[in-house]
SEFI-197893 format. One record per residue (C-alpha): residue number from 1; residue in one letter; x, y, z. Coordinates in nm, 3 decimals, decimal comma, always signed. Each point is the difference from the previous one (the first is absolute). Example, Ala and Ser with C-alpha at 12.3 -4.5 7.8 and 13.67 -1.06 7.14 Angstrom:
2
pt pos:1	code:A	xx:+1,230	yy:-0,450	zz:+0,780 $
pt pos:2	code:S	xx:+0,137	yy:+0,344	zz:-0,066 $
END
This chain:
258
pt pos:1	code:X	xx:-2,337	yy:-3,842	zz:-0,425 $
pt pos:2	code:X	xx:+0,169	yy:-0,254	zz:-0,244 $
pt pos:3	code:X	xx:+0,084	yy:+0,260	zz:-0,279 $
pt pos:4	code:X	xx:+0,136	yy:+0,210	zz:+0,268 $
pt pos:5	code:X	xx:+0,217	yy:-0,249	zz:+0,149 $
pt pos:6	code:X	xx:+0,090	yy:-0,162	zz:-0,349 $
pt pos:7	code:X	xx:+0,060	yy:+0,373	zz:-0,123 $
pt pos:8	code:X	xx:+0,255	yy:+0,085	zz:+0,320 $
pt pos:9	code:X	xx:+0,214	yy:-0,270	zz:-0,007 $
pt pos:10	code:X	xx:-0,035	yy:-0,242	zz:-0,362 $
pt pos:11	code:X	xx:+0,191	yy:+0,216	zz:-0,215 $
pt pos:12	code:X	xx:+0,095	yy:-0,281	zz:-0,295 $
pt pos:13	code:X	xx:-0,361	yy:-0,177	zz:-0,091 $
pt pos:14	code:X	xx:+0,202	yy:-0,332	zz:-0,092 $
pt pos:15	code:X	xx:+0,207	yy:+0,021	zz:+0,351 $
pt pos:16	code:X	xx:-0,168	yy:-0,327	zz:+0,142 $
pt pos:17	code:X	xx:+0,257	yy:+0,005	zz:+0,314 $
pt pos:18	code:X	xx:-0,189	yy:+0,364	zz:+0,057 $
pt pos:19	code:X	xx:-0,332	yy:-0,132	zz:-0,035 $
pt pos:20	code:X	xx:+0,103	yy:-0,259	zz:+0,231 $
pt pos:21	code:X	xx:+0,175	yy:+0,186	zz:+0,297 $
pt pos:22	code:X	xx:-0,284	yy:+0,282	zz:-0,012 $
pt pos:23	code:X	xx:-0,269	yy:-0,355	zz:+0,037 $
pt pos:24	code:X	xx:+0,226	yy:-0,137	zz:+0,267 $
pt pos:25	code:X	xx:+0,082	yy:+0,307	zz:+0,201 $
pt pos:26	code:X	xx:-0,392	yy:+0,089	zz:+0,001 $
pt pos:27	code:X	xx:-0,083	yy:-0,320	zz:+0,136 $
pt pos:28	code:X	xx:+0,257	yy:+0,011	zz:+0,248 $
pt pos:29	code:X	xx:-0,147	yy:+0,328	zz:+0,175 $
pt pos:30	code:X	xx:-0,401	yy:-0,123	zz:-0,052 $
pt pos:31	code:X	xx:+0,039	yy:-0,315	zz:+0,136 $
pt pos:32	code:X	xx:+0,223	yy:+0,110	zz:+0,354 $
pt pos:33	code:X	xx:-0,292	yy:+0,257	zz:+0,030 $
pt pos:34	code:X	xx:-0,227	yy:-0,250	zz:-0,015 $
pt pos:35	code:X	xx:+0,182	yy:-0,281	zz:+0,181 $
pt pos:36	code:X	xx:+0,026	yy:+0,196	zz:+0,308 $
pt pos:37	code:X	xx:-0,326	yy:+0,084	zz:-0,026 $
pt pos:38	code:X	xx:-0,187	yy:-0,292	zz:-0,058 $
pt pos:39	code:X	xx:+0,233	yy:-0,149	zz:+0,319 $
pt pos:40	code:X	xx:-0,113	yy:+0,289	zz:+0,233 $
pt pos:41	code:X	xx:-0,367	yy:-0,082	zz:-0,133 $
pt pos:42	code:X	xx:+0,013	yy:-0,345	zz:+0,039 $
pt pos:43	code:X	xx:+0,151	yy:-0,027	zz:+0,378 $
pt pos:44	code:X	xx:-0,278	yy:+0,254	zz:+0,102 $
pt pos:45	code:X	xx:-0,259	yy:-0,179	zz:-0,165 $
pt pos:46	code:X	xx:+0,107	yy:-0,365	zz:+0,096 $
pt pos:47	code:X	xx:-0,020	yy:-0,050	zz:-0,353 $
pt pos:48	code:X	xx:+0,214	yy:-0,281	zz:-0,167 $
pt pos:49	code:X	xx:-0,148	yy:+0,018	zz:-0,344 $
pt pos:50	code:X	xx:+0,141	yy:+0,436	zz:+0,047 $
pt pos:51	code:X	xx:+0,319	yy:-0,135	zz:+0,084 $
pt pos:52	code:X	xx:+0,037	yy:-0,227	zz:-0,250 $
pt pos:53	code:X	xx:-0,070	yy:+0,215	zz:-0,230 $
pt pos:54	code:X	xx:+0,309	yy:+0,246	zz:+0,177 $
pt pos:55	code:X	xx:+0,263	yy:-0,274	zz:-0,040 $
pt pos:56	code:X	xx:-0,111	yy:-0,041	zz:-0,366 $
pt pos:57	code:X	xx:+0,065	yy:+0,365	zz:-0,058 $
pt pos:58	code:X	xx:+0,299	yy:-0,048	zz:+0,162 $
pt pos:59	code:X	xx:+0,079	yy:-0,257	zz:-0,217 $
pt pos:60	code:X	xx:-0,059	yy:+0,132	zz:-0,269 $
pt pos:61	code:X	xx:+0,281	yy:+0,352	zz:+0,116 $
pt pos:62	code:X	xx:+0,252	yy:-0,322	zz:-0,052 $
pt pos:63	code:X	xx:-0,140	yy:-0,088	zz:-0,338 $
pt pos:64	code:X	xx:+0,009	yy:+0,395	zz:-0,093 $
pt pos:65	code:X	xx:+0,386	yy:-0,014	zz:+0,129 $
pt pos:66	code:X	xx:+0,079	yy:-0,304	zz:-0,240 $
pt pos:67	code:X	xx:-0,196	yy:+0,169	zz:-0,306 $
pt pos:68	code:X	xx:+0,219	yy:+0,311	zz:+0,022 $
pt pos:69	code:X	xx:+0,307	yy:-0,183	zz:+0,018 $
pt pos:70	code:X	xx:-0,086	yy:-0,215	zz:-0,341 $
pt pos:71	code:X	xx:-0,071	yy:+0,289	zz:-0,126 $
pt pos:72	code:X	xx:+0,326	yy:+0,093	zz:+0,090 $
pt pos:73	code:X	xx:+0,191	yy:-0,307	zz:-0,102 $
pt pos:74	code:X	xx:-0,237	yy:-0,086	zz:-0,297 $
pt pos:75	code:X	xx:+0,067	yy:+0,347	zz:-0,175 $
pt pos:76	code:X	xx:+0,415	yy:-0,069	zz:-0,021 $
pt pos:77	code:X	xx:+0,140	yy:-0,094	zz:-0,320 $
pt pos:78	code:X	xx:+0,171	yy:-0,362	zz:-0,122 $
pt pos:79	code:X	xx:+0,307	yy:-0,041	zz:+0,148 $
pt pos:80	code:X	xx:+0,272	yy:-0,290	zz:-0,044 $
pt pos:81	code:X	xx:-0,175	yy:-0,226	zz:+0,263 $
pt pos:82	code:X	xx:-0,351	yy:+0,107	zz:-0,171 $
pt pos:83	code:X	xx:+0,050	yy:+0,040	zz:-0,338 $
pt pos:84	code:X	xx:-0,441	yy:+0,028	zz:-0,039 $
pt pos:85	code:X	xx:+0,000	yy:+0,239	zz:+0,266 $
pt pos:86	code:X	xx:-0,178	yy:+0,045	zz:+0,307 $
pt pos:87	code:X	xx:-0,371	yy:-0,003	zz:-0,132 $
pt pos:88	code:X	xx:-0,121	yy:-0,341	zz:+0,170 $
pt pos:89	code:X	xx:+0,062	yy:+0,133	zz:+0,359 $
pt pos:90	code:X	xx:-0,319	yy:+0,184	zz:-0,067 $
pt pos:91	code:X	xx:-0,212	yy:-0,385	zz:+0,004 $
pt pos:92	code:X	xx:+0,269	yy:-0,089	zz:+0,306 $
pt pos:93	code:X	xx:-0,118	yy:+0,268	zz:+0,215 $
pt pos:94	code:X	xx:-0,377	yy:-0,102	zz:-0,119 $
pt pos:95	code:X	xx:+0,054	yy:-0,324	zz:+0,141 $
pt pos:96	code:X	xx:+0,104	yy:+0,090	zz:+0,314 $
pt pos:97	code:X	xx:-0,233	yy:+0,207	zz:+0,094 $
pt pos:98	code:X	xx:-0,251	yy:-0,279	zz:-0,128 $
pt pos:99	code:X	xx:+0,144	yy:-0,229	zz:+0,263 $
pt pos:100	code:X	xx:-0,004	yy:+0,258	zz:+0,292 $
pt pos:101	code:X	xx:-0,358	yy:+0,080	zz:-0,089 $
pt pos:102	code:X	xx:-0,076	yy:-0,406	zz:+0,027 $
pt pos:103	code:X	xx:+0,258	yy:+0,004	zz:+0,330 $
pt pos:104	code:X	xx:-0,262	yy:+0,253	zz:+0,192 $
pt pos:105	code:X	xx:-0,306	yy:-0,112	zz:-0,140 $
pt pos:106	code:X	xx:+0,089	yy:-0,378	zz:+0,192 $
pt pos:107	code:X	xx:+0,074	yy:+0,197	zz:+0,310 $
pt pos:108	code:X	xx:-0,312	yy:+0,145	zz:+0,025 $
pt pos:109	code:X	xx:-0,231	yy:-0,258	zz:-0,139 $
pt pos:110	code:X	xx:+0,134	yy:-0,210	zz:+0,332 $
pt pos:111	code:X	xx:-0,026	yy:+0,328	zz:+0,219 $
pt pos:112	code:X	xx:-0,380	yy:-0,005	zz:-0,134 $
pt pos:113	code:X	xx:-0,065	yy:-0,350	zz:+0,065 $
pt pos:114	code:X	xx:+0,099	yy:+0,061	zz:+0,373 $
pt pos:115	code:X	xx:-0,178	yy:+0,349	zz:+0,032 $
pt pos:116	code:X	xx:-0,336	yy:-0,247	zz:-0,160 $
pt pos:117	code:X	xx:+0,047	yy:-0,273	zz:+0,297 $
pt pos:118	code:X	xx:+0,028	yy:+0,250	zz:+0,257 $
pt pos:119	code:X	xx:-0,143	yy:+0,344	zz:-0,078 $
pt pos:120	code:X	xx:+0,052	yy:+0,289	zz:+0,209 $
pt pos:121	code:X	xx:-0,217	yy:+0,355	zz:+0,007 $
pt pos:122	code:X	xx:+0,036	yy:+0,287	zz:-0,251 $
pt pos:123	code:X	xx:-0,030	yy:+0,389	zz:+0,075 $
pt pos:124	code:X	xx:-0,122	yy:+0,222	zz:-0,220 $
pt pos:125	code:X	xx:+0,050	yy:+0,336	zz:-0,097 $
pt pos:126	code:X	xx:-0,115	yy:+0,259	zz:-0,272 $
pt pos:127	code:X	xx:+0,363	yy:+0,117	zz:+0,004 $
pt pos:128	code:X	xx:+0,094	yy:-0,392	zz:-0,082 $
pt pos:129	code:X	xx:-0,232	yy:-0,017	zz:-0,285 $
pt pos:130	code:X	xx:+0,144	yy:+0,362	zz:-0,167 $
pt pos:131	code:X	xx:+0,316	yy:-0,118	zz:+0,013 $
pt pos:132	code:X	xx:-0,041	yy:-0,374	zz:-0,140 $
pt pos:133	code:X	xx:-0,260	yy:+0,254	zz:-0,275 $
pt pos:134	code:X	xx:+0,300	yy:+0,216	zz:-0,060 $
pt pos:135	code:X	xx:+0,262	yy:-0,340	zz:-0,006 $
pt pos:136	code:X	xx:-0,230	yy:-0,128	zz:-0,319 $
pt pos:137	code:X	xx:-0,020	yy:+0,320	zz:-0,162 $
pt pos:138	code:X	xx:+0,434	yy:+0,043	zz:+0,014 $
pt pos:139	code:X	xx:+0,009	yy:-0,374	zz:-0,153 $
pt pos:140	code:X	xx:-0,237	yy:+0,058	zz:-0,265 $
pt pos:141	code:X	xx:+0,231	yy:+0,333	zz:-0,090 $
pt pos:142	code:X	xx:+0,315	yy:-0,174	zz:+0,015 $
pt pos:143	code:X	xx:-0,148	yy:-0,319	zz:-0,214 $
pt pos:144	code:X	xx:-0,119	yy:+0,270	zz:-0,259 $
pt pos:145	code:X	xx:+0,305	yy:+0,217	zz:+0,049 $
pt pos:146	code:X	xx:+0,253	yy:-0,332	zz:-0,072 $
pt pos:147	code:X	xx:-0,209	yy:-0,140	zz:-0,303 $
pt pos:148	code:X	xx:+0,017	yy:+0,354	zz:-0,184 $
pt pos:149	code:X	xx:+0,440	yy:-0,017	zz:+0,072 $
pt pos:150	code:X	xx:-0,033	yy:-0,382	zz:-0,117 $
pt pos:151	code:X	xx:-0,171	yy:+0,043	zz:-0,311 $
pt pos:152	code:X	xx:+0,222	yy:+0,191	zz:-0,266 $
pt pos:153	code:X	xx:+0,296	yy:-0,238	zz:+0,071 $
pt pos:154	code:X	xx:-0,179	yy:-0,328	zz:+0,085 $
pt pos:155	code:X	xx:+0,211	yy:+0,038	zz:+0,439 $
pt pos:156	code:X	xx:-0,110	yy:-0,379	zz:+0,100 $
pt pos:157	code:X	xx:+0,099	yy:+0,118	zz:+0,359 $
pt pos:158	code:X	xx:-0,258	yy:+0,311	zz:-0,012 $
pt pos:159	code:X	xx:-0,233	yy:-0,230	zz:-0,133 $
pt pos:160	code:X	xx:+0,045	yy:-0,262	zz:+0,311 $
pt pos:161	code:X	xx:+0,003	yy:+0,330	zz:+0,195 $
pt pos:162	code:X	xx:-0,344	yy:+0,144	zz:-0,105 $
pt pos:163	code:X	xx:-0,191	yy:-0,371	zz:+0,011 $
pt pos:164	code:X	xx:+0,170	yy:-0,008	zz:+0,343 $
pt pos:165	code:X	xx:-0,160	yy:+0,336	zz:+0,098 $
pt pos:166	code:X	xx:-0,336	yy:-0,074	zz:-0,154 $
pt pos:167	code:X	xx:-0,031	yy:-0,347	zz:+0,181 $
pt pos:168	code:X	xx:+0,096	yy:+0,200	zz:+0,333 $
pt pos:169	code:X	xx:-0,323	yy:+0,256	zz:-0,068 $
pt pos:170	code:X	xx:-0,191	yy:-0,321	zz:-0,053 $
pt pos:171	code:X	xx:+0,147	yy:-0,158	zz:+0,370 $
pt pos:172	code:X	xx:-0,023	yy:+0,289	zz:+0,155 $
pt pos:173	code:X	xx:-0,378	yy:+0,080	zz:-0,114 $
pt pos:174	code:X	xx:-0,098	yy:-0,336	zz:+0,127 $
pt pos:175	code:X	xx:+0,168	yy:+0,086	zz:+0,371 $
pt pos:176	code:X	xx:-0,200	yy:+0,276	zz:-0,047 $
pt pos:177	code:X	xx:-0,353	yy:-0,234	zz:-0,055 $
pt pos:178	code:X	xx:+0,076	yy:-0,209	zz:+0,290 $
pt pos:179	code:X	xx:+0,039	yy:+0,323	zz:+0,249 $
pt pos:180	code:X	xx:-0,344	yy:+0,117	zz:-0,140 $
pt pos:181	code:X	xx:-0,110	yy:-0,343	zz:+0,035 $
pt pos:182	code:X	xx:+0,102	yy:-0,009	zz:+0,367 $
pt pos:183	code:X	xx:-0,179	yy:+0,347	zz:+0,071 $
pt pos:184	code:X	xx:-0,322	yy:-0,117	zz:-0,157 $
pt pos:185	code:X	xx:-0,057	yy:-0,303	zz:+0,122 $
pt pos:186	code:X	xx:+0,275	yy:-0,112	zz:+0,271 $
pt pos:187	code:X	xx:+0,122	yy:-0,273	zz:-0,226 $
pt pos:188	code:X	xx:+0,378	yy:+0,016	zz:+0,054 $
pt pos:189	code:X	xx:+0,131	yy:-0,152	zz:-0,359 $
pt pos:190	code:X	xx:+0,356	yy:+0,166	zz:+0,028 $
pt pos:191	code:X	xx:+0,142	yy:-0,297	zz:-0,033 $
pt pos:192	code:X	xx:-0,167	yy:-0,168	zz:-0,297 $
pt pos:193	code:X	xx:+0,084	yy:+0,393	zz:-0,165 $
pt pos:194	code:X	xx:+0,327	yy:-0,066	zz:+0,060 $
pt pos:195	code:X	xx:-0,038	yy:-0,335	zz:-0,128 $
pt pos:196	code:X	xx:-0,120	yy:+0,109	zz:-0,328 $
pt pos:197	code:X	xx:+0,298	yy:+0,311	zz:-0,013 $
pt pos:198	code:X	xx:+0,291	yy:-0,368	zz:+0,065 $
pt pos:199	code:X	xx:-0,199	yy:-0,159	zz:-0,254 $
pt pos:200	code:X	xx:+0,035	yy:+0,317	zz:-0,255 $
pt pos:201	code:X	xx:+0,336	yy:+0,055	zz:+0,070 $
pt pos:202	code:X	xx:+0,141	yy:-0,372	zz:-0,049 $
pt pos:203	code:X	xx:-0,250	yy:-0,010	zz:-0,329 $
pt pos:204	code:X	xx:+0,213	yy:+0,340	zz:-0,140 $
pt pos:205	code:X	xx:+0,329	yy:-0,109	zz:+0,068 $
pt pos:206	code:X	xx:-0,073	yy:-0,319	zz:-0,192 $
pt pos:207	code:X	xx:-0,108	yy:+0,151	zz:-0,312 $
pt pos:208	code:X	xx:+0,305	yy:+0,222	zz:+0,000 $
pt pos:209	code:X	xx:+0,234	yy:-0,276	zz:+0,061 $
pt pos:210	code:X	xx:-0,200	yy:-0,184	zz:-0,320 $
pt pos:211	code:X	xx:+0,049	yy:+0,370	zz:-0,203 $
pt pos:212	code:X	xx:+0,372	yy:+0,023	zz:+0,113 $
pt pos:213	code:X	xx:+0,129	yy:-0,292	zz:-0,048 $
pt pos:214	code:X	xx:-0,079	yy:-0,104	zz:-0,389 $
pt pos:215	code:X	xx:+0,240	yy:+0,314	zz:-0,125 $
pt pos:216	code:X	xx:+0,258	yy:-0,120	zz:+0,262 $
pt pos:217	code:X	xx:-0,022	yy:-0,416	zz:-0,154 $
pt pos:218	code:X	xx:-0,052	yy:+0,133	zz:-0,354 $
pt pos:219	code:X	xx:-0,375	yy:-0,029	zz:-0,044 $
pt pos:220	code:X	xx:-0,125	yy:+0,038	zz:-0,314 $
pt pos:221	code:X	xx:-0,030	yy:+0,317	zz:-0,180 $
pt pos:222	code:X	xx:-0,404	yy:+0,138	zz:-0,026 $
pt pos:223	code:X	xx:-0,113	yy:-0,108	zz:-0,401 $
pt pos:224	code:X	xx:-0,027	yy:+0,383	zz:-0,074 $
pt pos:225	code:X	xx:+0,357	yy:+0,088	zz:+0,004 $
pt pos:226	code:X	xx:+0,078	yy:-0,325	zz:-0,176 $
pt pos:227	code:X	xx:-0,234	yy:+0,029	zz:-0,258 $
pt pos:228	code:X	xx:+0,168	yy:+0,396	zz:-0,054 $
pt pos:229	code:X	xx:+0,333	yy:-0,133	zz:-0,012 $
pt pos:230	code:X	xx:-0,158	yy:-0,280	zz:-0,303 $
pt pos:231	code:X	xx:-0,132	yy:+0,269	zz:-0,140 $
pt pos:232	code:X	xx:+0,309	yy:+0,225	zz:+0,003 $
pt pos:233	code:X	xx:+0,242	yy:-0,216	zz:-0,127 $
pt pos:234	code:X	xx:-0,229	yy:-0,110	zz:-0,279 $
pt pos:235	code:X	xx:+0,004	yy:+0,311	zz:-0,164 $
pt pos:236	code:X	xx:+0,340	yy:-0,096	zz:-0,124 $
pt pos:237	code:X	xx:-0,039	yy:-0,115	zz:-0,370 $
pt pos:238	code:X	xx:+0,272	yy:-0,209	zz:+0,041 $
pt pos:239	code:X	xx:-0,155	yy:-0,214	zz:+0,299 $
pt pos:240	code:X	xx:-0,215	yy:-0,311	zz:-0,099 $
pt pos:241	code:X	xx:-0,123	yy:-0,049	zz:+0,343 $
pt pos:242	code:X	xx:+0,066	yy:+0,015	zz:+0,364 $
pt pos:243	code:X	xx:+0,065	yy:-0,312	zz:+0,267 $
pt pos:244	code:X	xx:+0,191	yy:-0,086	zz:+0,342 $
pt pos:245	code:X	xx:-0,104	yy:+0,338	zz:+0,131 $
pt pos:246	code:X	xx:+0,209	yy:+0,024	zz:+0,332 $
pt pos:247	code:X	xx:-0,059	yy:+0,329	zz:+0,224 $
pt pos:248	code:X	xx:+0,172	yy:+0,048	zz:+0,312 $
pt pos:249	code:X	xx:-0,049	yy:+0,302	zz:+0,237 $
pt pos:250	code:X	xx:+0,246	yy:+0,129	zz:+0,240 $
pt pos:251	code:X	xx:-0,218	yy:+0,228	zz:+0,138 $
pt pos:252	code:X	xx:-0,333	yy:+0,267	zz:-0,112 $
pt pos:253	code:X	xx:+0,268	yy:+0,233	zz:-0,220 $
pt pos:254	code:X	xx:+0,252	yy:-0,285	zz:-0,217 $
pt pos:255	code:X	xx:-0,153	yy:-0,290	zz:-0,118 $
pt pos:256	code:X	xx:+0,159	yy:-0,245	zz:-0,281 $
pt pos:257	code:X	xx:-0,134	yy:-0,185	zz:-0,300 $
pt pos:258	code:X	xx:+0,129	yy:-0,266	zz:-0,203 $
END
């Protein structure tokens, strides 16, 4: 399915902005699918840790929205105003949909507190359990499908995207366990699943805020590409050594040296 989709509409392998859009506009249409329903699952099932898990989907439509317009925006050239270009929109967008992440993970770890304090009855259904079998399956494909159109250009935003959609297979597998749970033994632990699914949620959006935000305050470059640029300049006869190394990137495509 990804060479067919990559085949149909990439045409230029080093068109990141296409990479991006085709990412973005896939996740748009999975997660709506899913998002509605998860929410028609969860209201018939009395399940808050189901819909939870359909308001992070539907979060996570927004964060498809703002990766297809950086890729957008990210992919225009240096103008006047932006004489480095547009490449660092690419680690704004990342951090945005870092905080939104955090945003609904807080919102549902105090919607799981409450549902602990006072639990109410769950209803079960082999039609429930297909569906929240089938919702796992889409968001392994889609974390698979967005890692493959990260890879050849390095997209930060695909890579959020597809940690995003592997962490949702991991919530929604443990809704999953607690309905099993509640069929087997009576034990109603929705809302310590949904617990653990706030807790998940607010854990990823803090390591992507920690990922985004060293390009964006000029972290440090990784000791590989610094020792190639050593060793790249050295081969000049005429250079006794190299010191002061200063790198600055304005975004994954132009970065500077000194």
């Amino acid at each position: 399915m990804t060479n067919i989709l990559v085949k149909k509409f990439i045409k230029n392998p080093d068109d990141r902005a296409a990479y991006g859009t085709l990412g973005s506009v896939t996740g748009i249409i999975c997660n709506i699918l899913l998002s509605v329903m998860k929410f028609i699952i969860g209201t018939f099932s009395h399940s808050v840790a189901i819909t939870a898990d359909a308001v992070n989907n539907l979060s996570d439509t927004a964060s498809s929205v703002i990766s297809l317009l950086s890729a957008k925006i990210s992919s225009r050239p240096a103008d006047k105003e932006h004489p480095f270009g547009h490449g660092r929109m690419e680690y704004v967008a990342t951090l945005i949909l870092s905080i939104a992440i955090i945003n609904v993970g807080i919102e549902f770890f105090k919607e799981s507190l409450e549902r602990i304090m006072h639990p109410s009855a769950l209803a079960f259904s082999m039609l429930t359990f297909i569906l929240l079998l089938v919702s796992i399956g889409v968001k392994l494909w889609m974390y698979v499908f967005d890692k493959s159109l990260a890879k050849p250009l390095n997209l930060s935003v695909l890579n959020a995207a597809a940690m995003d959609s592997l962490f949702d297979a991991v919530t929604t597998s443990v809704t999953v366990a607690a309905l099993i749970m509640y069929v087997l033994t009576g034990m109603n632990i929705d809302g310590i699943a949904s617990l653990i699914v706030s807790v998940i949620i607010i854990w990823e959006g803090i390591s992507l805020v920690k990922d985004t935000m060293s390009p964006l305050l000029g972290g440090e470059m990784d000791s590989e590409t610094v020792d190639k640029i050593k060793e790249i300049v050295s081969q000049d006869p005429s250079v006794i050594g190299v010191h002061d190394l200063v790198i600055h990137s304005y975004g994954p495509e132009r970065t500077m040296a000194t």
